[in-house]
LOSE-689492 format. One record per residue (C-alpha): y, z, x; residue in three letters; residue number from 1. Coordinates in Angstrom, 1 decimal. Example, Ala and Ser with C-alpha at 12.3 -4.5 7.8 and 13.67 -1.06 7.14 Angstrom:
<node <-4.5 7.8 12.3> "ALA" 1>,
<node <-1.1 7.1 13.7> "SER" 2>,
END
This chain:
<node <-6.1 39.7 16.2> "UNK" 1>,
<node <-3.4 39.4 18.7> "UNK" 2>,
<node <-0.1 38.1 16.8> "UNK" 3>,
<node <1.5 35.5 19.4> "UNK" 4>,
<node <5.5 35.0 18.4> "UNK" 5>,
<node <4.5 31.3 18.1> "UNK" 6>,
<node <1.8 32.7 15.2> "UNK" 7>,
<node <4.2 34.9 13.6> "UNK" 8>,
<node <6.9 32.0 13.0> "UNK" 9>,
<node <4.2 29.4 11.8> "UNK" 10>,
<node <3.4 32.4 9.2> "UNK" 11>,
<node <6.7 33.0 8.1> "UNK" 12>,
<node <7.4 29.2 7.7> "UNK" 13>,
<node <4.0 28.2 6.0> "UNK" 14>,
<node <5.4 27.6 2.3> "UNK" 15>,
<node <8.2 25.6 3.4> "UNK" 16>,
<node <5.4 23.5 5.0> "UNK" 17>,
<node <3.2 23.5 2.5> "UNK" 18>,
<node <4.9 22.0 -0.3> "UNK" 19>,
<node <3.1 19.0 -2.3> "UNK" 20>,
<node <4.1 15.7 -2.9> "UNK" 21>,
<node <6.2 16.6 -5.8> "UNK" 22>,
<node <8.7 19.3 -4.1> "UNK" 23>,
<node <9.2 17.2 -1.4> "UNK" 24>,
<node <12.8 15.6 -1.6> "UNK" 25>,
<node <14.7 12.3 -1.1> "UNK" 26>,
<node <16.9 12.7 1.8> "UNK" 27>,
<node <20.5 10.8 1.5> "UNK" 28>,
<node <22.9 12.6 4.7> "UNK" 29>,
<node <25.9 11.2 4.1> "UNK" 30>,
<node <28.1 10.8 7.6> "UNK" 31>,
<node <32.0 10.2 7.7> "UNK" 32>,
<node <33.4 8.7 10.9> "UNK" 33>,
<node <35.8 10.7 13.0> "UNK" 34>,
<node <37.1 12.6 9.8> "UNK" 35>,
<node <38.2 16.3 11.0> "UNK" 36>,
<node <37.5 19.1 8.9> "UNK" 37>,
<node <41.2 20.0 7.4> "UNK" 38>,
<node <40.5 16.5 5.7> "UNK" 39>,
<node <38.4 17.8 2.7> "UNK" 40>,
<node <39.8 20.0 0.1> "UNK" 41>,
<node <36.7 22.1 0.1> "UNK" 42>,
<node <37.6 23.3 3.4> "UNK" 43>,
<node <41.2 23.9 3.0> "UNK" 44>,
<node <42.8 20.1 2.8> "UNK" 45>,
<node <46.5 20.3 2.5> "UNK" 46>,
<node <47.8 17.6 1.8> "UNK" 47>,
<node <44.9 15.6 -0.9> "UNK" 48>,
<node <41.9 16.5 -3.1> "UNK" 49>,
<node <38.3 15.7 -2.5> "UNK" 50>,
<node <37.0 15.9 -5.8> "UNK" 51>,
<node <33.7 15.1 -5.5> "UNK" 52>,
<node <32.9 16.2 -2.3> "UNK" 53>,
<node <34.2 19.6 -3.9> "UNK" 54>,
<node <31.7 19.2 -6.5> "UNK" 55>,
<node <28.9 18.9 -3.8> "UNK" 56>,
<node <30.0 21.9 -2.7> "UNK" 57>,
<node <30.3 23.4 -5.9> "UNK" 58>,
<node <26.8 22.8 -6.5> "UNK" 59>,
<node <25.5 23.1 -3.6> "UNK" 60>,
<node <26.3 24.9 0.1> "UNK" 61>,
<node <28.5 24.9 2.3> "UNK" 62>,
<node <28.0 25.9 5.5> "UNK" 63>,
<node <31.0 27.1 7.5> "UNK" 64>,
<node <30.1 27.6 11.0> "UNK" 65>,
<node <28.7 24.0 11.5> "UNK" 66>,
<node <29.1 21.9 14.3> "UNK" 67>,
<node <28.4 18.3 15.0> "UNK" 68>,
<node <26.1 17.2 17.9> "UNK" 69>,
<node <28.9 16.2 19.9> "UNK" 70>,
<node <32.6 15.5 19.8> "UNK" 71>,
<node <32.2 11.7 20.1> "UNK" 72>,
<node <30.3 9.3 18.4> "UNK" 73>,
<node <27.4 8.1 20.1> "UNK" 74>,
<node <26.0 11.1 21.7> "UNK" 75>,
<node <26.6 13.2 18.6> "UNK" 76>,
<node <24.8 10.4 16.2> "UNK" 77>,
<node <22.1 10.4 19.0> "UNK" 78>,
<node <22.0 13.8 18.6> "UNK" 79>,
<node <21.1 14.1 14.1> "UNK" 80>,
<node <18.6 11.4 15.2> "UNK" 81>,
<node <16.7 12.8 17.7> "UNK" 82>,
<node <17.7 16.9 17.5> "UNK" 83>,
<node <18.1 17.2 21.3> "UNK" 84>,
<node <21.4 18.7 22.3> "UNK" 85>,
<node <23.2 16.5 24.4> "UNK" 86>,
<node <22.4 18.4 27.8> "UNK" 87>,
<node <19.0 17.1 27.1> "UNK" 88>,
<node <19.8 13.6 25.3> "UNK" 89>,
<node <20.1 10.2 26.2> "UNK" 90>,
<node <23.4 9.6 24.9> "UNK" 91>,
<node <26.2 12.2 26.3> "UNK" 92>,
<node <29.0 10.0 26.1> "UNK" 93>,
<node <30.0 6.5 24.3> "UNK" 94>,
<node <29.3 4.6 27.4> "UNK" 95>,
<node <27.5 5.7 31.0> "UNK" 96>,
<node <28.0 4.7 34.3> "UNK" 97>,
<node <24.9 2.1 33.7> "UNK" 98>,
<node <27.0 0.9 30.7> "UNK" 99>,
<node <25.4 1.2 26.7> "UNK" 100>,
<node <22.3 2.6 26.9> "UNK" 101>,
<node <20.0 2.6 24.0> "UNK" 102>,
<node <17.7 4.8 22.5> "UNK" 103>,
<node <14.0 4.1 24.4> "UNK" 104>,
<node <11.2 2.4 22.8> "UNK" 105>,
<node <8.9 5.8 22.3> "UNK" 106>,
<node <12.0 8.2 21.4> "UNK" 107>,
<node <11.1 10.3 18.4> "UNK" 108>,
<node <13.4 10.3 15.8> "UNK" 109>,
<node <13.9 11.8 12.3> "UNK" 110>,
<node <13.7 8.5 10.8> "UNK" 111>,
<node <10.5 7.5 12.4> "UNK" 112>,
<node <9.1 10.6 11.5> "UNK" 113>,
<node <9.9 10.6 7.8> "UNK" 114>,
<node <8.6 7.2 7.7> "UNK" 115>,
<node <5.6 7.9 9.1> "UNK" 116>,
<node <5.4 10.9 6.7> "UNK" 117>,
<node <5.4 7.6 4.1> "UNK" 118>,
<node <9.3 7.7 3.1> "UNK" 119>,
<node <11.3 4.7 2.6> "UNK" 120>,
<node <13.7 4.9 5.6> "UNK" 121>,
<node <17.5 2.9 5.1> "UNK" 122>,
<node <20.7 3.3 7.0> "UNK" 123>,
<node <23.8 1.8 6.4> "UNK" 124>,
<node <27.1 1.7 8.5> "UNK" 125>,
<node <27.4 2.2 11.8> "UNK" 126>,
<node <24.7 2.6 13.8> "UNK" 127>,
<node <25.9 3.0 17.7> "UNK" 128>,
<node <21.9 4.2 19.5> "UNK" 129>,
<node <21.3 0.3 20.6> "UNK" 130>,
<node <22.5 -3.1 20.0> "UNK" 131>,
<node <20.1 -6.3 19.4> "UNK" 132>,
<node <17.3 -6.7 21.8> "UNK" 133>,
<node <17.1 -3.7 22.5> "UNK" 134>,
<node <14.8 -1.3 22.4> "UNK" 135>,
<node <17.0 1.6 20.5> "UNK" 136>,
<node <17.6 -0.8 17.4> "UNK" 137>,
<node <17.1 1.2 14.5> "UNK" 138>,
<node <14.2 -1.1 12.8> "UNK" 139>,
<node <13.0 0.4 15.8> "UNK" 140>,
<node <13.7 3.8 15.7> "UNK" 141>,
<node <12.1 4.0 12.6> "UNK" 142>,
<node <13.9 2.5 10.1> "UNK" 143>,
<node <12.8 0.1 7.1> "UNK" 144>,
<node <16.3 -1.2 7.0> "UNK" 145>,
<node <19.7 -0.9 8.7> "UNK" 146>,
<node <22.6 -2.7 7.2> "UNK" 147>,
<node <26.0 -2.4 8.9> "UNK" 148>,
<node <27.4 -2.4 12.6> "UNK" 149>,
<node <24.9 -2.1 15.5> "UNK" 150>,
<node <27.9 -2.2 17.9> "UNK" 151>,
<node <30.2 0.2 17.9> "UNK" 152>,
<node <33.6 -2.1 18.9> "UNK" 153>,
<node <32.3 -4.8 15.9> "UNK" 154>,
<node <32.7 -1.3 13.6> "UNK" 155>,
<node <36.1 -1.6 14.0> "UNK" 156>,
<node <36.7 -4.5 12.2> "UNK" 157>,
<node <36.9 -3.6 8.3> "UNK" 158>,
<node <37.6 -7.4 8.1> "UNK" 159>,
<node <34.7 -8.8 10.1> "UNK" 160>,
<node <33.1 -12.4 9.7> "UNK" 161>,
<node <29.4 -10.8 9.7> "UNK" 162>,
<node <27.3 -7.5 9.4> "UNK" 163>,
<node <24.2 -7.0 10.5> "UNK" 164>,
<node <20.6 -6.8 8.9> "UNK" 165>,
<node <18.0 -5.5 11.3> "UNK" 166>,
<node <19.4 -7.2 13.9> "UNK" 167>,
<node <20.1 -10.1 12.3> "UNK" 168>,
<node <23.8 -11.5 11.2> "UNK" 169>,
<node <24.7 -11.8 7.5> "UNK" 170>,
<node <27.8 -14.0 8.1> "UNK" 171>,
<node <30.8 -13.4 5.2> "UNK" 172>,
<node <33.2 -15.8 4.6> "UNK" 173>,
<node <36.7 -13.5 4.7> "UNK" 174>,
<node <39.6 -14.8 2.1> "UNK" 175>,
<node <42.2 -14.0 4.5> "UNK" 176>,
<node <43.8 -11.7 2.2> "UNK" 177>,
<node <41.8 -8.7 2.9> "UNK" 178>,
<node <40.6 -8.2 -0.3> "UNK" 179>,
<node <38.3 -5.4 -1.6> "UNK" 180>,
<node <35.7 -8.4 -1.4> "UNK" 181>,
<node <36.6 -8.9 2.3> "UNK" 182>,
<node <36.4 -4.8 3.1> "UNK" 183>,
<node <33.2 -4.4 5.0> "UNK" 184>,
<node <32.9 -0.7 3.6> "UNK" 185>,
<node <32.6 -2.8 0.2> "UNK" 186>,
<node <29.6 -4.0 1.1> "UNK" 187>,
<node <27.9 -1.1 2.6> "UNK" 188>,
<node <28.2 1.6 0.1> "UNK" 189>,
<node <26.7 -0.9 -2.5> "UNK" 190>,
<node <23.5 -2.0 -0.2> "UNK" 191>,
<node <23.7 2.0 0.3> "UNK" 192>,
<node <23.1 2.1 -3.7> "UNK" 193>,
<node <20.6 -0.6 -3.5> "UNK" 194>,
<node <18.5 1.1 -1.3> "UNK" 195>,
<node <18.1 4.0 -3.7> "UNK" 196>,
<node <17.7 2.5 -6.3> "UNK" 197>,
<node <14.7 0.2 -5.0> "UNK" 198>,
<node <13.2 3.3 -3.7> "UNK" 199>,
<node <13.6 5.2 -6.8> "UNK" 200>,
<node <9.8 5.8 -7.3> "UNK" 201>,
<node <8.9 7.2 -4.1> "UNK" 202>,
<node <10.3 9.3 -1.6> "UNK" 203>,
<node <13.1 8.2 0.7> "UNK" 204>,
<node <15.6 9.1 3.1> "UNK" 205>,
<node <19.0 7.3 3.1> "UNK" 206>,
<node <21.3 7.3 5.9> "UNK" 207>,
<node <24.8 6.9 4.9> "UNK" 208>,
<node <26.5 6.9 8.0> "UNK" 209>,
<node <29.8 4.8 6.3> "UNK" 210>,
<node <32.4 3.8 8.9> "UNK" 211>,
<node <35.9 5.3 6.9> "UNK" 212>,
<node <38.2 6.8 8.2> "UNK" 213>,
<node <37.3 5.9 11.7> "UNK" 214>,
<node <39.7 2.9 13.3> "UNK" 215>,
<node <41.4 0.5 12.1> "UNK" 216>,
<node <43.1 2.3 10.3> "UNK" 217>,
<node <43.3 -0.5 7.5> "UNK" 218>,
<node <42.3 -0.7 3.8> "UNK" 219>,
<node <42.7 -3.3 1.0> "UNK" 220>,
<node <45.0 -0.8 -1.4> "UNK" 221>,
<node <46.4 2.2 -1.1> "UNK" 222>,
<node <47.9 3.5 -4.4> "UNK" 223>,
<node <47.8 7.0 -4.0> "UNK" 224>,
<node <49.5 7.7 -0.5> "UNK" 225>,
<node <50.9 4.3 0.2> "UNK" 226>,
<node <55.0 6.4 -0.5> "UNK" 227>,
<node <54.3 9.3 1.2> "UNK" 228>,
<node <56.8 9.1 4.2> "UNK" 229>,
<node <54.0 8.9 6.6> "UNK" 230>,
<node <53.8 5.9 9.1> "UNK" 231>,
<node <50.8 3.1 8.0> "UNK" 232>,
<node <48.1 4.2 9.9> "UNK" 233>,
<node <48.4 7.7 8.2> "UNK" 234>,
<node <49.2 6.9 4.7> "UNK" 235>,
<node <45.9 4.2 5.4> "UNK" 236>,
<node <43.8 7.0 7.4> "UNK" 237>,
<node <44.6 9.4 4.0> "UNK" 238>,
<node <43.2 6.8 1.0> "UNK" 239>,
<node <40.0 6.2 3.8> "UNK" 240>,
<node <39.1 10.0 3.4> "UNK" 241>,
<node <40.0 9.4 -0.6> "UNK" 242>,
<node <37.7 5.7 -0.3> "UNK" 243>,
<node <34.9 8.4 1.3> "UNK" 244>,
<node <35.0 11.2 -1.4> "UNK" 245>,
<node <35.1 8.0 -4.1> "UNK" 246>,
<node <31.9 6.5 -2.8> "UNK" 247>,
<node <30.0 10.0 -2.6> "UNK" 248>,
<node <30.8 10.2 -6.2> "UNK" 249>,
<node <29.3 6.9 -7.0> "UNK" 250>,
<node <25.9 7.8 -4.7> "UNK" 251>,
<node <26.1 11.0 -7.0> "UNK" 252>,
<node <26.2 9.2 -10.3> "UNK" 253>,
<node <23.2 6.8 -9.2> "UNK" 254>,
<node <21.5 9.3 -8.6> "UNK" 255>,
<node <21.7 10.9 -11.6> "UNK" 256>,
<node <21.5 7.5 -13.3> "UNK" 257>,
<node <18.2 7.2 -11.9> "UNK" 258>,
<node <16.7 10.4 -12.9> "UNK" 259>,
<node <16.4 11.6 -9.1> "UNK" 260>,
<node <19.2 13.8 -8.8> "UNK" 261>,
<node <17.0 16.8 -8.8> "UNK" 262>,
<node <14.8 15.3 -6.5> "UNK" 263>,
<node <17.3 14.8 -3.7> "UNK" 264>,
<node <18.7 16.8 -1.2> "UNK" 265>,
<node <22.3 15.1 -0.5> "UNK" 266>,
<node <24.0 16.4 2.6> "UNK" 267>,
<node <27.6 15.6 3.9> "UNK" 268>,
<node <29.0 16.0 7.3> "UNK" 269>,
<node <31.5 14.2 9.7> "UNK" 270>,
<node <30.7 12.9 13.6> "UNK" 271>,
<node <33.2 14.8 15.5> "UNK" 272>,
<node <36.6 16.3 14.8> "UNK" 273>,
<node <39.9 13.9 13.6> "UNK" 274>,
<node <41.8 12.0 15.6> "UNK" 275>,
<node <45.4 13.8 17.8> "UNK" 276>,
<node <47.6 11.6 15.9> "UNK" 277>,
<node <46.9 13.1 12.3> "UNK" 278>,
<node <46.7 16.9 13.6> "UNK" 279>,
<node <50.5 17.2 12.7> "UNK" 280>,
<node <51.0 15.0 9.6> "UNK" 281>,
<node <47.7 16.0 8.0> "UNK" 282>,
<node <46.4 19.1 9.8> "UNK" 283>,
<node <43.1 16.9 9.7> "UNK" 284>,
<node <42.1 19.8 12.6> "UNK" 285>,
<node <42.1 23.0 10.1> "UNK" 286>,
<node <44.3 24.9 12.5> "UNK" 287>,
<node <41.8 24.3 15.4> "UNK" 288>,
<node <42.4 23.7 18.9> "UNK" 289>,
<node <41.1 20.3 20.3> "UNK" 290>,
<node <40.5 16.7 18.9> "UNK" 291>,
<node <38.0 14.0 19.0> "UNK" 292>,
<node <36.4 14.0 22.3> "UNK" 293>,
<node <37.6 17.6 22.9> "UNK" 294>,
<node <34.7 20.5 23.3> "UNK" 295>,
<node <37.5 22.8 21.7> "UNK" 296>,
<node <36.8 23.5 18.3> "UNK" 297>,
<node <38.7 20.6 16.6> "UNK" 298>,
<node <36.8 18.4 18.3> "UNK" 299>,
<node <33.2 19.3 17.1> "UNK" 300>,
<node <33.4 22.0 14.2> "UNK" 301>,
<node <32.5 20.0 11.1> "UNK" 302>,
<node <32.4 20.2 7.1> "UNK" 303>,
<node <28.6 20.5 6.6> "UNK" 304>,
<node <27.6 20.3 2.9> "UNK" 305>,
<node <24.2 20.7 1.4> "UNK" 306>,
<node <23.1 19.8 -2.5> "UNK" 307>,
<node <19.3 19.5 -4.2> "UNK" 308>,
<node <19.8 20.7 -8.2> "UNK" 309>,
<node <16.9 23.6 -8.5> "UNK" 310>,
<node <16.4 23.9 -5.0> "UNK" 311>,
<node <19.8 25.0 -3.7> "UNK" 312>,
<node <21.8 28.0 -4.9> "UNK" 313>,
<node <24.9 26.2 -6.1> "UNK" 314>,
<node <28.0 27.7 -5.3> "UNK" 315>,
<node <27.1 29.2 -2.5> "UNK" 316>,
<node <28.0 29.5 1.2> "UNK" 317>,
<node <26.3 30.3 4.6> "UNK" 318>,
<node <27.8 31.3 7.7> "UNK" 319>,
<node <24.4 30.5 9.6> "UNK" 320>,
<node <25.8 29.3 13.3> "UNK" 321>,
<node <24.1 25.2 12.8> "UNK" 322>,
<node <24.4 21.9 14.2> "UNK" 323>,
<node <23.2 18.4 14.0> "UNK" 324>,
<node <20.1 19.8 16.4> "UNK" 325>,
<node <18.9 21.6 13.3> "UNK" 326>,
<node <18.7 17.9 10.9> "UNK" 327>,
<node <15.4 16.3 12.6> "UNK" 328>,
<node <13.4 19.9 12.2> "UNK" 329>,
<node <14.7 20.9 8.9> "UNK" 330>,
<node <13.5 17.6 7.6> "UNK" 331>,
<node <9.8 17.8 9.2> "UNK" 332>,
<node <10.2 21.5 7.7> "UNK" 333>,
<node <11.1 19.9 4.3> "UNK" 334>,
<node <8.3 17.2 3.8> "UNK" 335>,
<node <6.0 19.2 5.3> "UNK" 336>,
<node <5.0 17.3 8.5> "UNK" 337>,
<node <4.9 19.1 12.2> "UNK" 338>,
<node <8.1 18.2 14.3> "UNK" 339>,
<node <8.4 17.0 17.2> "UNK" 340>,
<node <8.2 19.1 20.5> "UNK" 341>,
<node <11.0 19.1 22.7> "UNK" 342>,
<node <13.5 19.9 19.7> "UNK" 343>,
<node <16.2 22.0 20.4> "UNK" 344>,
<node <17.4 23.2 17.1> "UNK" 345>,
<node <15.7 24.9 14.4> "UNK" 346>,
<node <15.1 24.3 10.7> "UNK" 347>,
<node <17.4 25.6 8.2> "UNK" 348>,
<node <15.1 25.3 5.1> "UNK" 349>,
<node <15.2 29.3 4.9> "UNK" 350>,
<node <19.0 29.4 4.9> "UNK" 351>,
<node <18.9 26.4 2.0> "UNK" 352>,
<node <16.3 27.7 -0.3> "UNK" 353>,
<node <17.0 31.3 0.0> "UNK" 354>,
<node <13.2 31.7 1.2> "UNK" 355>,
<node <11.2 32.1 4.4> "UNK" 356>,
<node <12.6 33.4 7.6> "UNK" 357>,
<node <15.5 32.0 9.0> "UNK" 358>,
<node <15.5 31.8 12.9> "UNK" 359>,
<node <18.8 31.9 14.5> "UNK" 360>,
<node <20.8 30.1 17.6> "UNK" 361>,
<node <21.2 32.6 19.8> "UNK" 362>,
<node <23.5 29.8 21.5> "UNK" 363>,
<node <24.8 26.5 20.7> "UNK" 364>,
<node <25.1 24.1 23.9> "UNK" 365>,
<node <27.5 20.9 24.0> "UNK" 366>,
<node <28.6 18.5 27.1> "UNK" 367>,
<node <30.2 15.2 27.1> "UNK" 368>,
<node <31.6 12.9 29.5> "UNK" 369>,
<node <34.7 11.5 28.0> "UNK" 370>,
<node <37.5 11.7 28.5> "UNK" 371>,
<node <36.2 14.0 31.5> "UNK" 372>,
<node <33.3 16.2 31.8> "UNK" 373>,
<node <33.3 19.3 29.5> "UNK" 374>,
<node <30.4 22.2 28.6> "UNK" 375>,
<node <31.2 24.6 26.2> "UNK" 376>,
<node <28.7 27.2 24.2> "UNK" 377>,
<node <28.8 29.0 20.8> "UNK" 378>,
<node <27.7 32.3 21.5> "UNK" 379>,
<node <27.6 34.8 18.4> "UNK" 380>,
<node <31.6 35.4 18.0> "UNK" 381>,
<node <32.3 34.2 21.7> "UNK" 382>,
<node <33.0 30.4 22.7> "UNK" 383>,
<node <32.7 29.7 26.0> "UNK" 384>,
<node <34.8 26.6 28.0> "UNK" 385>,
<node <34.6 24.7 31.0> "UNK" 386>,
<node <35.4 21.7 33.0> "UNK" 387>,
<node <32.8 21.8 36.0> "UNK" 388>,
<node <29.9 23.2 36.4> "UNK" 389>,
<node <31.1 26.0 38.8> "UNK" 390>,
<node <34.3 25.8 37.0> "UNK" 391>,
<node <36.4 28.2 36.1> "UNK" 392>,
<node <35.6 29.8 32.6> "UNK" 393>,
<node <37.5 29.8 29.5> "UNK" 394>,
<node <36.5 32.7 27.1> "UNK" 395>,
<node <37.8 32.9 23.4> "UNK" 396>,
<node <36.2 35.4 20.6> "UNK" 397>,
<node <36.4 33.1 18.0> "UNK" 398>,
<node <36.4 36.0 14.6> "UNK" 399>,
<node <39.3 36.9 16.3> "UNK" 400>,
<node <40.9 33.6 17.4> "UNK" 401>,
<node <39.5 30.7 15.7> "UNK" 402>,
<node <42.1 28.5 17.4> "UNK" 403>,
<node <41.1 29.3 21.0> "UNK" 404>,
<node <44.8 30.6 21.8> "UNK" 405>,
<node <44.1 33.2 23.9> "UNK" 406>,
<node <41.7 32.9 27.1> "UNK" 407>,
<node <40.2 36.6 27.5> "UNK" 408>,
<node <37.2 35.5 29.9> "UNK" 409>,
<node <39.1 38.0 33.0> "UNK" 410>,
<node <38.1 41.1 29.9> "UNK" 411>,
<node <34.2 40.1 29.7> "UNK" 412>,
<node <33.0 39.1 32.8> "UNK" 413>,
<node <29.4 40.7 31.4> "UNK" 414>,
<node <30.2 38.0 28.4> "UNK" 415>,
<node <31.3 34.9 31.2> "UNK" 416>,
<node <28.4 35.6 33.1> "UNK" 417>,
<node <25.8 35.7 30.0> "UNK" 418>,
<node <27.6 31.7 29.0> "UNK" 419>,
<node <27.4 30.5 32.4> "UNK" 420>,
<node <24.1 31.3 32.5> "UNK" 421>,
<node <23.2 29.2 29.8> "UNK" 422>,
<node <25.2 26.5 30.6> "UNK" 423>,
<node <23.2 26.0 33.7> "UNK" 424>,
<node <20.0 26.2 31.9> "UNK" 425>,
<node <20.7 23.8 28.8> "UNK" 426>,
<node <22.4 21.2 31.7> "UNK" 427>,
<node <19.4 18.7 32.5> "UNK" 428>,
<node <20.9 16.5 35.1> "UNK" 429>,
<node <21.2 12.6 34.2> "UNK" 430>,
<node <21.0 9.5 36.0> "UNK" 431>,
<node <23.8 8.2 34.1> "UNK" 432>,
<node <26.0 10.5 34.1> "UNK" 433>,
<node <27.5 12.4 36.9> "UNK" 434>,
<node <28.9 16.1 36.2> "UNK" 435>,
<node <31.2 17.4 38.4> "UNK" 436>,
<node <31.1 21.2 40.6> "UNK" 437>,
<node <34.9 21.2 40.0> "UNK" 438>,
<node <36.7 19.2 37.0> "UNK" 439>,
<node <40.0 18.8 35.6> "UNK" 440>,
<node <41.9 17.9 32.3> "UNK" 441>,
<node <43.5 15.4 34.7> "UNK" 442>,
<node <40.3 13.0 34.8> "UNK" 443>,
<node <37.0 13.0 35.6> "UNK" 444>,
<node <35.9 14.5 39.6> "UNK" 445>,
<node <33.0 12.3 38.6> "UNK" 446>,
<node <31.4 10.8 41.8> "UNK" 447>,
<node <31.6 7.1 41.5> "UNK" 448>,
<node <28.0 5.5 42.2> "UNK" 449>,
<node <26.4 2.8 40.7> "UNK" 450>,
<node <29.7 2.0 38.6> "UNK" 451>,
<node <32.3 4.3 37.4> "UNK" 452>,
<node <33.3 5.9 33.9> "UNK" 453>,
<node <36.7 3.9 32.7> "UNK" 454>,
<node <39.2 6.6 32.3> "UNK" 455>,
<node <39.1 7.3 28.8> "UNK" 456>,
<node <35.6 5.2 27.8> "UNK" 457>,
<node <37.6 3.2 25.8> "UNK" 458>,
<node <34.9 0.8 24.6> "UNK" 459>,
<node <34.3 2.9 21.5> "UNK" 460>,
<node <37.9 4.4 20.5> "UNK" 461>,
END
């Protein structure tokens, strides 16, 4: 018999697939909003302590070369959902040049899948793919629940008036004195424990996509930063990463509680790299180069934690090359239930139970369209960087220079030539967006059709 390479993989990954009921795990990802990787202790934090995040770490893996889907938050959440990289995805920037656009009604989606695998399926937080009446809601895109901000200006307010409840508003009266009560946040980490606990008996997968430490920078009480000499948005920014670790704590002790601990596979991760104005005060970057909507490393390299009691060799760490394209896939690989086609990422199920063979990224892709047009590609060691599609090249070997200091594309032209090449295959032209020949740092060279970009997409800070 003639041994396809199609064959060979489905071999090599049969007994991840073919795990019964019993082995197959709860799913809670946990996702922080706009918190950079220098932020957690178990990544080098400098100026707090994440203890429980630690402790998932501790007991679990930690994966050190992961990246986000994208440096922003809507196309990189589009991304986890739907494990197409964003030259393929919907979503490639906050907002298009045909305004919001939402998920469509047939998009396939790790939540739809897993609850048509017969999990419970409940997110809570932001959700950012498609407000009300529209087809990319996330009741659905496959969800049982979602509890939290459909919008992604309304996630601003910590202080709002209402949340929302598949689509419907859940009104709060506010005290006016911004109480813990009053702190939106409040009320999503406990429907977060609600939903676990009402699913206790069968399989589920929880989406914890919690708001903290994304803007405002507010918070009811701050008593362990609030005299560092720090202006109030950082001290505030600070006990939001400390609010974050607290609550992963308490989703740890239900579980446990519960007598599912060892059933679940907990994962932790951020959106997209910190904010510019706490790279100097809190190194919120690691050392990187780049920020929040920045293709540079700061902007999309992010903590990626990974826990199931049993399942998981605790203590350990990977340096497997991963993004959020590798969530949808590593699930379907988990419960045991085909994935989509059309993915582009792989699952990681080898790499977290230390069986099966793991197949590798050759390359990682990434564009976005805010606050200009950007590509860049992960490459083995070598990160490539542009601004245009026939743009220029920037070339950095990241072993050597993990902070992208020194542009040696002029030394490897074989190198350029090999990135370019995927950049202009992973690139699927949009209708919504418009990628220029020639960019700059400046501002987008986007040609203005339909509507254009606003400078800096500011409808989702």
């Amino acid at each position: 018999m003639k041994l396809t390479l199609s064959l060979i993989t489905a071999l090599l990954l049969a007994p991840l697939a073919a795990l019964d009921a019993a082995d197959k795990p709860n799913i809670v990802f946990i996702l922080a909003d706009d918190a950079g990787i220098g932020d957690f202790s178990a990544y080098g934090c400098k100026y707090g302590v994440t203890p429980d995040i630690d402790r998932l770490a501790r007991e679990g893996m930690k994966f050190t070369l992961a990246y986000s889907g994208s440096a922003v938050c809507a196309p990189s959440r589009c991304v986890l959902m739907t494990g197409q990289h964003t030259g393929h995805g919907l979503r490639r920037a906050n907002q298009s040049r045909d305004g919001l656009l939402s998920l469509p009604s047939a998009q396939p989606t790790v939540a739809r899948m897993l609850h048509d695998a017969g999990y419970a399926t409940g997110g809570f937080g932001k959700w950012g793919l498609g407000n009300p009446d529209t087809t990319g809601v996330a009741e659905k895109q496959g969800f049982d629940v979602f509890f939290g901000y459909y919008d992604q200006k309304h996630a601003h307010d910590y202080y709002t008036d209402h949340l929302v409840r598949n689509s419907v508003d859940v009104p709060y009266q506010q005290s006016g004195k911004h109480t813990w009560e009053d702190y939106s946040h409040t009320r999503i980490a406990n429907e977060t424990l609600k939903f676990i606990e009402q699913n206790k008996d069968r399989p589920f997968f929880c989406y914890a996509a919690w708001t903290p430490p994304h803007g405002d920078f507010v918070i009811p009480e701050n008593p362990v930063f609030g005299q560092k000499p720090w202006t109030e948005e950082v001290r505030n920014y600070a006990a939001m990463i400390a609010l974050v670790d607290k609550d992963v704590g308490r989703l740890m002790q239900k579980l446990k509680d519960l007598g599912i601990d060892d059933k679940t596979l907990v994962i932790f991760s951020s959106d997209n790299g910190a904010n510019p104005e706490f790279i100097e005060s809190l190194g919120s970057t690691g050392g990187l180069r780049g920020y929040k909507r920045m293709l540079y490393e700061g902007g999309m390299r992010a903590p990626f934690i990974a826990r199931w009691p049993g399942k998981i060799q605790p203590g350990t760490t990977s340096d497997l090359l991963t993004s959020f394209v590798d969530f949808l896939p590593t699930a379907a690989d988990l419960c045991g239930v085909p994935a989509p086609r059309g993915l582009d990422g792989h699952s990681i199920a080898p790499t977290l139970l230390g069986k099966g063979q793991q197949v590798p990224h050759e390359s990682l892709y990434f564009e976005i369209y805010e606050p200009y047009f950007q590509q860049a590609v992960r490459m083995g060691d070598w990160k490539g960087y542009r601004l245009g599609t026939k743009a220029p090249l920037e070339l950095y070997h990241l072993k050597a220079d993990p902070a992208e200091h020194q542009n040696i594309a002029a030394a490897h032209p074989e190198i350029v030539q090999k990135i370019e090449a995927i950049m202009t295959a992973e690139h699927t032209p949009s209708p919504h967006y418009d990628a220029p020949e020639q960019g700059s740092a400046g501002g987008s060279k986007t040609k203005k059709k339909k509507a254009s970009l606003p400078e800096l997409l500011n409808e989702e800070q």
